[in-house]
N, C-alpha and C positions, 0 to 999 in steps of 0.2 A: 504494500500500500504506500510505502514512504516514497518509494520509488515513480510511483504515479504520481506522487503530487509535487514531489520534486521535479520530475520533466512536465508536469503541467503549463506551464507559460511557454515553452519550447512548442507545445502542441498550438498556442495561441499564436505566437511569433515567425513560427516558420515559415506558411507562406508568405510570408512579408519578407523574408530573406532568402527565399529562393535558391538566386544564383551562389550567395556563398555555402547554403547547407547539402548543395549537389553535386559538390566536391571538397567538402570537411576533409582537413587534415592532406589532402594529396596534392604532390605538387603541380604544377601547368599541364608537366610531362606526362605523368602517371595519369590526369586526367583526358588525354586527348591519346595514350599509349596504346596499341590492340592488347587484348584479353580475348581469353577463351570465351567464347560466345556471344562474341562481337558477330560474329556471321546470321546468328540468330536473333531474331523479330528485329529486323533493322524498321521498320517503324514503330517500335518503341516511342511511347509521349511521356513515357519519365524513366530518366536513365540516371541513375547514379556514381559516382567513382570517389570511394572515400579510405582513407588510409590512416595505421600508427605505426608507430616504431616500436619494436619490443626486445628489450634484453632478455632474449633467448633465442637458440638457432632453430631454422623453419622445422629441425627434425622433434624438437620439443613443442614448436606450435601448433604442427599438425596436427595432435592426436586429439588434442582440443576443439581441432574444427572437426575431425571427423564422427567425433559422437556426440556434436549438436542435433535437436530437435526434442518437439512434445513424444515424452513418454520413452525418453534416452536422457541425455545430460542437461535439456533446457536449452537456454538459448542464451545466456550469461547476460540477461538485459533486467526489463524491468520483468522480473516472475509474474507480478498480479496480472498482467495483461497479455505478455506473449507464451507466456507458460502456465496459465490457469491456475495461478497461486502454489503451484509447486517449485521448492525453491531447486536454482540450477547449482548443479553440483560445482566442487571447487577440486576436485582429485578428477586422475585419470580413470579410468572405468576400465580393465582388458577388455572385457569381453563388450564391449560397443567397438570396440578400434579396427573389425573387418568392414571393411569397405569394396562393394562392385556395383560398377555399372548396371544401372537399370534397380539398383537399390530406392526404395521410398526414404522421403524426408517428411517425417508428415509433424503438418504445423496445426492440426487442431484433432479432436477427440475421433472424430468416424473420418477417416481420409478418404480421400476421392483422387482421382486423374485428375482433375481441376485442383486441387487444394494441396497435395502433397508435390515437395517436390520431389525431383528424381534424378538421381547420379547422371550426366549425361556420358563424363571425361572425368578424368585426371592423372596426371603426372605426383605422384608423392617425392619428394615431399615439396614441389614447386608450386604446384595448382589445382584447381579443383574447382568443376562447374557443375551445377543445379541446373534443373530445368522444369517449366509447369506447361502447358500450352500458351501460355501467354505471359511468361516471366521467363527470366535467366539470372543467374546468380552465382556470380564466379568469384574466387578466391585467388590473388596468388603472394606467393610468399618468395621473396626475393632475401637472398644472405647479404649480409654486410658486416664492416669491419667488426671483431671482438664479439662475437659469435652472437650479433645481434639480427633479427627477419623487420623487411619494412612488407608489415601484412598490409595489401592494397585489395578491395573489397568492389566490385559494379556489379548493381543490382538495375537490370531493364525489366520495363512494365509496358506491358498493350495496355490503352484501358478499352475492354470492349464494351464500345458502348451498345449494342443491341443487348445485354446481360439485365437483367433485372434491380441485379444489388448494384453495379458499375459505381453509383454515385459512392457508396461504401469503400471499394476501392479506393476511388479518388481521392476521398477525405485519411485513410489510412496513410495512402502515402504518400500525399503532401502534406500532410499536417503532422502525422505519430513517427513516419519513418526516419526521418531525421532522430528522435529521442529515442527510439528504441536501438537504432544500429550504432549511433555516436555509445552508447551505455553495452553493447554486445562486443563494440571492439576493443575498449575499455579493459572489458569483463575475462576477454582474450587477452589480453594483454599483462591485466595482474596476475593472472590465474599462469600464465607461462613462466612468468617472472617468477613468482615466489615457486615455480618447483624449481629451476633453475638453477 
């Protein structure tokens, strides 16, 4: 709950900031740079490209990314809302850490082809792309000096407007995704750090 009300004004604020919360944290580079699954839904109406730096090597941030989602490690953000008040874990898990293509990511209680995502790629421990019919969601993790990863994060959205809920979309992520992924990269980032 703290957590919701603490990014609450970020959910009031964000459209109004737009251009700079569309690429939080990445540099010019990293934001205009290809990623995996750049080739997919190139008309995308909201694309993101956001990045941090973390004192630890992409071999220790990986395992972090790989057993995110509902009903596995959470989502290292705000629980009450993307993780149904279940708090995200702060240790590695073995047995979430298998990873293959065509694997579910599912982000709410009854998953669907629409609503879960799904392994599409990845290179370990470099990169790793999601996919929904109408999102993408890639990862990559680049080493750098002193055994530090700059995790760089784009997330593409269709918003299909013949959909029923579509408006729901739109207000989710333009208004919530900005707090919820600024607080998961975060979330990534301590959580690598202190096993480190």
């Amino acid at each position: 709950m703290r957590a919701a009300v603490v990014d609450l004004p970020w959910y009031v604020v964000t459209p109004l900031l737009r251009t700079w919360h569309l690429t939080w944290g990445a540099t010019p580079q990293e934001a205009t740079a290809a990623m995996a699954g750049d080739d997919l839904l190139p008309q995308a109406q909201y694309r993101t490209t956001r990045a941090v730096t973390i004192d630890a090597s992409p071999a220790e941030v990986w395992p972090w990314l790989v057993q995110v989602g509902y009903r596995r490690a959470g989502w290292y953000a705000g629980d009450l809302l993307d993780n149904f008040a279940r708090p995200s874990v702060r240790r590695i898990v073995p047995e979430l850490q298998d990873i293959h293509v065509g694997q579910w990511l599912s982000m709410v209680p009854k998953p669907s082809e629409r609503t879960a995502f799904v392994v599409d790629s990845y290179v370990e421990p470099a990169w790793l792309l999601w996919r929904t019919p109408n999102r993408s969601w890639a990862w990559h993790l680049t080493p750098l000096s002193g055994e530090r990863t700059r995790l760089v994060t784009r997330l593409k959205t269709v918003y299909e407007w013949q959909r029923p809920l579509v408006l729901v979309t739109v207000v989710l992520m333009e208004c919530a995704d900005f707090a919820m992924m600024r607080r998961m990269l975060r979330g990534i980032r301590d959580r690598a750090e202190a096993e480190h």
